[in-house]
C-alpha positions in Angstrom: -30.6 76.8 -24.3 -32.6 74.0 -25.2 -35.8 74.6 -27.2 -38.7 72.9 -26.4 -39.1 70.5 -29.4 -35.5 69.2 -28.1 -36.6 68.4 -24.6 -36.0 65.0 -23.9 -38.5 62.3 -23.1 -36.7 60.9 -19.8 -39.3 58.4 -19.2 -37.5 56.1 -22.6 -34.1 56.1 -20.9 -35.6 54.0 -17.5 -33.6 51.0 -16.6 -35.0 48.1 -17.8 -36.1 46.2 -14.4 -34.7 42.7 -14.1 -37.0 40.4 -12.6 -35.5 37.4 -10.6 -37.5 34.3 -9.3 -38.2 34.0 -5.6 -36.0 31.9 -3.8 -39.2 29.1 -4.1 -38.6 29.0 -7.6 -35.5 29.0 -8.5 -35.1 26.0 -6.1 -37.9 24.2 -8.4 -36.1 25.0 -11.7 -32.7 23.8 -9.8 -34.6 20.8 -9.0 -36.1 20.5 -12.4 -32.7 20.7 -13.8 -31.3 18.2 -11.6 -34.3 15.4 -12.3 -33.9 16.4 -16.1 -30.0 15.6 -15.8 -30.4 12.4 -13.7 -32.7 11.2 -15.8 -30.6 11.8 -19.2 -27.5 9.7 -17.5 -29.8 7.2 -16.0 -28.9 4.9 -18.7 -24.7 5.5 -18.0 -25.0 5.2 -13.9 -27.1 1.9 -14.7 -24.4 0.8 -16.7 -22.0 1.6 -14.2 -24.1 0.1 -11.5 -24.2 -3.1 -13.7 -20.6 -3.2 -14.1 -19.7 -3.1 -10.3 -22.5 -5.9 -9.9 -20.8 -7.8 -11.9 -17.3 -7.3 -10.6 -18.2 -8.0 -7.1 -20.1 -11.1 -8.0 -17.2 -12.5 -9.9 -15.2 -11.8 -7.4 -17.2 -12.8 -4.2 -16.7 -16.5 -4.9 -12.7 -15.8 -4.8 -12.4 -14.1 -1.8 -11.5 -16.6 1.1 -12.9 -13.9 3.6 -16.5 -14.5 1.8 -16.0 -18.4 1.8 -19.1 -19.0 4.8 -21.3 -16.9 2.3 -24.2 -18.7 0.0 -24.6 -17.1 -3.6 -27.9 -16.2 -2.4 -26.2 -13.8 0.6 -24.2 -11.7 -2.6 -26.5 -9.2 -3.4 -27.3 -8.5 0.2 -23.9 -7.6 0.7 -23.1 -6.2 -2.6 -25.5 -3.2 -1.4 -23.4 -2.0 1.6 -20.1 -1.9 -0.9 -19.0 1.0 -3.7 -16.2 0.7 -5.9 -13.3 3.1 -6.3 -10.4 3.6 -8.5 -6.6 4.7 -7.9 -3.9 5.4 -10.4 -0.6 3.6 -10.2 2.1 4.9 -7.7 -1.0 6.4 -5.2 -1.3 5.7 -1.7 -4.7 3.5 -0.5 -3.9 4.0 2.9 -0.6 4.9 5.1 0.9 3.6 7.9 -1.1 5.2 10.9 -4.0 6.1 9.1 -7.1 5.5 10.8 -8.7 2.3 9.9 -11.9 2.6 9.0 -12.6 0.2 5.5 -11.3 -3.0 4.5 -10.9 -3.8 0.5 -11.0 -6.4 -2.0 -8.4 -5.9 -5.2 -10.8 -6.5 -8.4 -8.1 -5.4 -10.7 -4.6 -4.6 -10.4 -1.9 -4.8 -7.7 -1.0 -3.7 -4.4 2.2 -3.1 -2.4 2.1 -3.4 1.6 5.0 -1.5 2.9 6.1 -1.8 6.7 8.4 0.9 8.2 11.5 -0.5 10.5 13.4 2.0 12.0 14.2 4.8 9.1 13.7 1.8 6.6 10.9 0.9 4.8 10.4 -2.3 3.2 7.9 -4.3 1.0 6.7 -7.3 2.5 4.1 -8.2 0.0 2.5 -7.7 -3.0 -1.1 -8.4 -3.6 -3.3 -8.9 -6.5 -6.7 -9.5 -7.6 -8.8 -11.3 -5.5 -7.1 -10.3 -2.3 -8.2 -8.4 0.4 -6.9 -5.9 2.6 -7.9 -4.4 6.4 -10.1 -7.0 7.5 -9.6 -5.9 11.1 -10.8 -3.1 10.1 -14.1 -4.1 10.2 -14.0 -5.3 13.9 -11.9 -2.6 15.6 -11.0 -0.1 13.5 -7.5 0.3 14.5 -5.1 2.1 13.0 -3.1 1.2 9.9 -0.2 -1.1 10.6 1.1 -1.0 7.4 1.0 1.6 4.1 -0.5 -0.3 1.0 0.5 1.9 -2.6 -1.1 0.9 -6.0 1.5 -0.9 -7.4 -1.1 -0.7 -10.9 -3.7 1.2 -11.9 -6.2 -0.2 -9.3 -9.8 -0.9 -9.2 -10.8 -1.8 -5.1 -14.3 -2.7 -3.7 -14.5 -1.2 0.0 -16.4 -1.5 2.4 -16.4 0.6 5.2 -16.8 -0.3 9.1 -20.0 1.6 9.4 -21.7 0.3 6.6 -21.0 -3.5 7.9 -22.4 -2.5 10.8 -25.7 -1.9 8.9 -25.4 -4.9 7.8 -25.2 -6.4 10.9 -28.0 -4.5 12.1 -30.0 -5.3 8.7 -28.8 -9.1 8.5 -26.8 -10.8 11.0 -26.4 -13.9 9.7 -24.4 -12.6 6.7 -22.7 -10.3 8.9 -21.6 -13.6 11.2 -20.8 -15.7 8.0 -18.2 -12.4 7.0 -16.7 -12.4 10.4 -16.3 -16.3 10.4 -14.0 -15.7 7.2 -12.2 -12.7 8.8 -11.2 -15.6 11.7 -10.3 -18.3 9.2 -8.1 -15.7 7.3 -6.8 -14.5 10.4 -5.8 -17.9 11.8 -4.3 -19.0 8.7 -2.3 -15.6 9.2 -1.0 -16.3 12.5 -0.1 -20.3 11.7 2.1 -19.0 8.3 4.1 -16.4 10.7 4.2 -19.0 13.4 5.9 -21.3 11.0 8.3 -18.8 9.2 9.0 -17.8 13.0 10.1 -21.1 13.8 12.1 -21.7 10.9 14.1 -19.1 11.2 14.4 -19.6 14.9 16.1 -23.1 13.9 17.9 -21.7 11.4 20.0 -19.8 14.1 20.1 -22.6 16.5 
């Protein structure tokens, strides 16, 4: 039996009540967080901004597909593009893949492999200050061929719907991009017309 003076005090042994914020709240300190965070690696996405910049404005006066363009038109177009990396040995694209990008080799090298029957084969390799998919930008067919970092790879894309901003945004530019895709293209299809009829002779 327990005596009185050993009566416990109940009221001492109450779980402690945990108090959350409202849903309100907690989204403000997420946010806070988030502004706090941004703002402490402000100075490292600046520098990577800066980086790119430069890259692509080294780079732009190499690129045959940007030859109709005026220095002026760089930064314009610069906006609508984003850099990305891939290790050696990866894949940028496969044959079949939807084609929805064209890119620009910065640094590195690329394979383009073309599947004949159960054989595939390398027809090229690519390096910096090539591009890759132009057609991309105009129909957005399919891949016809699988491109594989050859290097570790550093690409500038630009993707189908963000030229069509650009379009929307500045035509001109847009028209001077697509007048390089045509030059490229026609220089293309008067190589292959030659190696075509040298090798037709050949066999004759």
């Amino acid at each position: 039996m327990v005596r009185e003076s050993e009566t416990v005090n109940t009221a001492i042994f109450k779980p402690p009540v945990i108090l959350f914020p409202a849903k309100s709240s907690l989204r403000r300190i997420i946010l806070a967080q988030f502004r706090q965070e941004a703002h402490d690696n402000l100075p490292q996405y600046k520098k990577i901004a800066d980086e790119m910049s430069s890259t692509i404005e080294k780079l732009m006066p190499r690129m045959e597909v940007f030859e109709f363009l005026a220095k002026a038109d760089y930064p314009i177009i610069e906006k609508h593009m984003f850099s990305h990396d891939y290790d050696k040995g990866s894949y940028v694209f496969k044959e079949g893949a939807h084609g929805g990008y064209m890119f620009f080799i910065a640094n590195g090298e690329v394979e383009v492999i073309k599947q004949f029957d159960t054989a595939k084969h390398t027809i090229a390799t690519l390096s910096a200050g090539r591009s890759v998919g132009d057609m991309s930008l105009i129909d957005g067919s399919p891949r016809s061929t699988t491109v594989r970092a050859k290097t570790a790879l550093q690409l500038i894309v630009l993707k189908r719907e963000d030229f069509n901003k650009l379009n929307d945004e500045q035509p001109a530019i847009a028209n001077k991009v697509l007048m390089g895709i045509a030059s490229l293209l026609s220089t293309s299809l008067r190589e292959t017309n030659n190696r075509f009829t040298e090798k037709l002779l050949s066999i004759c």
